[in-house]
N, C-alpha and C positions, 0 to 999 in steps of 0.2 A: 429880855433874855438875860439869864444869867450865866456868866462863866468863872467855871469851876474846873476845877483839878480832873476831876471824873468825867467833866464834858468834852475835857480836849483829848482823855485817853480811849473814849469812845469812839472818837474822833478817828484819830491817828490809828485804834486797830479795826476799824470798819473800813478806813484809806486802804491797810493792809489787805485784808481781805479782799476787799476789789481789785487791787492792783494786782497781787497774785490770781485770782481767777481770771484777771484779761489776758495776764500773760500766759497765761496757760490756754485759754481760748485762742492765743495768738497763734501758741506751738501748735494748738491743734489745725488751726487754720493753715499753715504751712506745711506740717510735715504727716498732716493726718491723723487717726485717733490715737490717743497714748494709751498701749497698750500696757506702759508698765505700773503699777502702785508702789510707793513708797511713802514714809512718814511722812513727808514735804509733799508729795502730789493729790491731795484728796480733788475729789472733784469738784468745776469752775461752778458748778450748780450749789453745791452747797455752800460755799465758800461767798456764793455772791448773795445767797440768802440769809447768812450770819453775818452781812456787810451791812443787808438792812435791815438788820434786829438790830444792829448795834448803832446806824443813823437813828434809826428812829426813840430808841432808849436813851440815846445822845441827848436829838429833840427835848424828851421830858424831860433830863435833867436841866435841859437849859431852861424851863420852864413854859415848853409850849404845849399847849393842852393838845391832844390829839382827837381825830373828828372821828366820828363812828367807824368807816372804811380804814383808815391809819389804824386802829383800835384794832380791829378784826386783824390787818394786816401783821398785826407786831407779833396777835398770838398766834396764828398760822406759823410766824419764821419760828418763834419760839417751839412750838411744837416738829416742826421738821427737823431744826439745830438739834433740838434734845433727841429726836431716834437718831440722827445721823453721828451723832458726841456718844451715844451710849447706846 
């Protein structure tokens, strides 16, 4: 495994991402559906699917090969991150 500059900031904003989509999973659990939008609330669904595009892109930089199903996986998040960013 290698580590690199690029694998721990993978790191650290796919942490991000999760952690805000729980916490937001959390409020919703408590206080019910959020009905508001703002620049800081996108929703805990995309948010946790750009958490594992960016483990798993992580993964390759560190240099672990990915198996067919991870493979499929990455482009799927890829493909939903990008309608959901744009």
């Amino acid at each position: 495994m290698n580590d690199t500059p690029e694998f721990r900031r993978l790191c650290q904003v796919a942490a991000s991402q999760a952690a805000n989509a729980t916490a937001e999973l959390m409020q919703a659990g408590l206080e019910g559906p959020l009905h508001h939008r703002t620049l800081w609330n996108d929703e805990p669904i995309e948010k946790l699917a750009d958490a594992l595009k960016l483990a798993l892109e992580a993964s390759i930089k560190a240099g672990q090969a990915l198996d067919d199903d991870a493979d499929h996986l990455l482009y799927a998040c890829r493909r939903f991150v990008a309608g959901w960013a744009g």
